[in-house]
FILUM-317057 format. One record per residue: residue in one letter; x, y, z of N, C-alpha, C, CB in turn. Coordinates in steps of 0.1 Angstrom, whole numbers, plus 5000, padded with zeros to 4 digits. Glycine has a CB too. Example, Ala and Ser with C-alpha at 12.3 -4.5 7.8 and 13.67 -1.06 7.14 Angstrom:
// residues 2
A513249435078512349555078513249675078511349555090/S512849785071513749895071512950005079514149945057/
***
This chain:
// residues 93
X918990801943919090881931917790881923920190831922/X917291021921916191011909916190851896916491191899/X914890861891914990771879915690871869913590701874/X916290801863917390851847916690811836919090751844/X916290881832915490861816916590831805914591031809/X917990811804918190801794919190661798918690921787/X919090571789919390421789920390401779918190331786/X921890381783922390311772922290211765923190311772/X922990191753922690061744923990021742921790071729/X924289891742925289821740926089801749925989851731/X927389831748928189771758928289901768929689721752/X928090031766928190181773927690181784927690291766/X928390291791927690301800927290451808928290211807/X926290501814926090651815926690671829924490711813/X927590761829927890801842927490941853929190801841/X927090961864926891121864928691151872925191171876/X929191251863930591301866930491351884931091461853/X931091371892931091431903931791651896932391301915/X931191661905931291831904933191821903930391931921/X933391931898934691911897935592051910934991931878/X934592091914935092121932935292011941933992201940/X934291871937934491811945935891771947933791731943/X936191671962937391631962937091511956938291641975/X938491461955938791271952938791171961940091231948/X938391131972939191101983939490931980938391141999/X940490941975941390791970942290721978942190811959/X941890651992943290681999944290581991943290662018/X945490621995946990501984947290501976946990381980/X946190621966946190581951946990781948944090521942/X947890781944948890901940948290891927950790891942/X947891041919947691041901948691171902945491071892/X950291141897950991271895950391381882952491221891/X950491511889950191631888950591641870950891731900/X951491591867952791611856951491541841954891471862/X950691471847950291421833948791511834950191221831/X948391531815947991681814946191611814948791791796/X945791431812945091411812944191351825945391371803/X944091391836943791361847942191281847943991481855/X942091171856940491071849939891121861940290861848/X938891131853937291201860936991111868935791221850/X936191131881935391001888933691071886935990971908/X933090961888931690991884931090831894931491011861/X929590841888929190781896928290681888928690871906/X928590531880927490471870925990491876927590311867/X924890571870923890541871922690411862923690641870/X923290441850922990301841923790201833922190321831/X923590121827924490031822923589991810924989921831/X924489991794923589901785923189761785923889911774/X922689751773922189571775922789441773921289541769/X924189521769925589391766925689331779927289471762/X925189301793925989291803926889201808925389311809/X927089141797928689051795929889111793928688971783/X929489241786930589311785930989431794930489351772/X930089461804929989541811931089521827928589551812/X931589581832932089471843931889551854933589401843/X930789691853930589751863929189751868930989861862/X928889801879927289791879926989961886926689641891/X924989981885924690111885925290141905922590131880/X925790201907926390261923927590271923926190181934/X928290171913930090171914930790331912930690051898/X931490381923932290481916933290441910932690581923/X933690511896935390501886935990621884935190431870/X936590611880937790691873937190651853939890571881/X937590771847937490701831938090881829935390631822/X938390831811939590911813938691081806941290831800/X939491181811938691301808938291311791939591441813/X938591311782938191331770937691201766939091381763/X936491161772935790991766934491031766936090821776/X933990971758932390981755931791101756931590901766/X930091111753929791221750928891271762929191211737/X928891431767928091471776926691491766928591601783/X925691441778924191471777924291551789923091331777/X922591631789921791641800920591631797921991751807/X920291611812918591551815918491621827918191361819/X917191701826916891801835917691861836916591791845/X918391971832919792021835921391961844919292121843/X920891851844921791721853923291681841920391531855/X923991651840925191641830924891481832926991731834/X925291431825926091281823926391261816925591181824/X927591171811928491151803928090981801929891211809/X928290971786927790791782929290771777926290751767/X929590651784931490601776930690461776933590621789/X931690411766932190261762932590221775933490251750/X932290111775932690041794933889981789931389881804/X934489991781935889931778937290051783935889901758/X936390201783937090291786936990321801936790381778/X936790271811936190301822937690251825934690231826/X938590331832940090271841940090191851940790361848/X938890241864938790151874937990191883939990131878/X937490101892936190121904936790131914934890001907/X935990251923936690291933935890251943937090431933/X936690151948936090051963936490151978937189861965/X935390251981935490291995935590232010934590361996/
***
């Protein structure tokens, strides 16, 4: 992955979202259709400088929920910075 010019602070962390053509491929894990807030997976590229509070690191894919944190872009690239408190869970391939 290119270098990321933008660094969070505190406990946050920046994620780049996966395209939303992409697929999910989760195997085991069912998210029913019926709930209207379905969680994004993305991919951490940075982490702030709390890293006590952080419990993910830059490669981990997660799940975090669609309406959290704010989109940036850099070079035309999207990423999204959330609170690492909001992050649901790491997806171990």
């Amino acid at each position: 992955m290119d270098q990321v010019r933008i660094h969070p602070l505190g406990a946050r962390v920046l994620i780049k979202p996966e395209q939303s053509g992409e697929s999910l491929p989760i195997r085991g894990i069912y998210i029913p259709e019926m709930t209207n807030e379905q969680p994004l997976c993305g991919e951490v590229v940075a982490v702030g400088d709390q890293e006590d509070d952080i419990k993910v690191k830059i490669g981990n894919r997660v799940l975090y929920p669609k309406n959290s944190g704010i989109e940036v872009y850099d070079d035309d690239i999207l990423y999204v910075i959330i609170d690492a408190k909001d992050i649901l869970a790491i997806i171990k391939d």
